[in-house]
N, C-alpha and C positions, 0 to 999 in steps of 0.2 A: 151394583155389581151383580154379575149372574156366574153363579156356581153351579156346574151338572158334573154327576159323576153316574157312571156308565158301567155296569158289569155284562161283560160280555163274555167269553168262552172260559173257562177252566183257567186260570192263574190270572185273565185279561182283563184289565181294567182301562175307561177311556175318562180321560177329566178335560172337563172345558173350563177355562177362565173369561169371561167376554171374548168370546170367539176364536182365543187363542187354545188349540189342543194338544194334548199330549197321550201318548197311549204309554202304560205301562205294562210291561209282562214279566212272566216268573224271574227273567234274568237282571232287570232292574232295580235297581234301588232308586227312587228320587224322592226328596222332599221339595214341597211346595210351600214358598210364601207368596202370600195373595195381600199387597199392600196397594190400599185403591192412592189412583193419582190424583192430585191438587188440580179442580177447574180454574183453566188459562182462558181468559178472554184475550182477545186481538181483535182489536176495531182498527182498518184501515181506511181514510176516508178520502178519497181521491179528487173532492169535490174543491176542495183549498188550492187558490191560485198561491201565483209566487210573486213577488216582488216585480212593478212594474221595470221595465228596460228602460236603457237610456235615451233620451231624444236626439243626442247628438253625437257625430263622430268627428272628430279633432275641430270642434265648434262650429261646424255643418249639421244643418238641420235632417235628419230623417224621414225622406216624405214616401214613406210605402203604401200603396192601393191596389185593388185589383190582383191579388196575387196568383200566379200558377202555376204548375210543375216547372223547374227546372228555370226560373226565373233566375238571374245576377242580379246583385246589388252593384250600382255603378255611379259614377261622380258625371253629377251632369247640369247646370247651372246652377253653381256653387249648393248645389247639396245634395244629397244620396238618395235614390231613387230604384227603383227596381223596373229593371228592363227582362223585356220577353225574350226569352234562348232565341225565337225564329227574326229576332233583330241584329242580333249578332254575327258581325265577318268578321274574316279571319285578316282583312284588310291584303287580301291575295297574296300571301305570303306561302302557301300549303298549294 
């Protein structure tokens, strides 16, 4: 912990607590307590995967490769599959 106290002009006093300051002058009153805080560690490790996902969707197999922006998941001989946006119509209805 760092303590500075500071005399300056005629009644003026300047006090730093760790960086935190306060100036006092003739027309103040304050009392200071300086109680140091309790070291907090926090380790956050971002490196831990999660639980793998399921292989299947209502007992169709999951078969994703290749993946790209803006790709659909789509049902396409009996199992799920990701198709590319630029394969996609709108079967001319728009």
């Amino acid at each position: 912990m760092e303590l500075t106290i500071t005399k300056g002009e005629v009644n003026a006093i300047a006090v730093s607590v760790n960086e935190t300051s306060v100036n006092i002058t003739q027309n103040n009153n304050l009392n200071v307590a300086v109680v140091p805080q309790a070291q907090q560690t926090i380790v956050i490790d971002r490196g831990v995967s999660g639980p793998p996902g399921p292989s299947a969707i209502g007992g169709y197999p999951i078969n994703v490769a290749g993946l790209s922006n803006f790709d659909a998941l789509m049902f396409l001989s009996n199992e799920w599959t990701n198709i590319p946006q630029t394969e996609i119509t709108d079967g001319g209805n728009f």
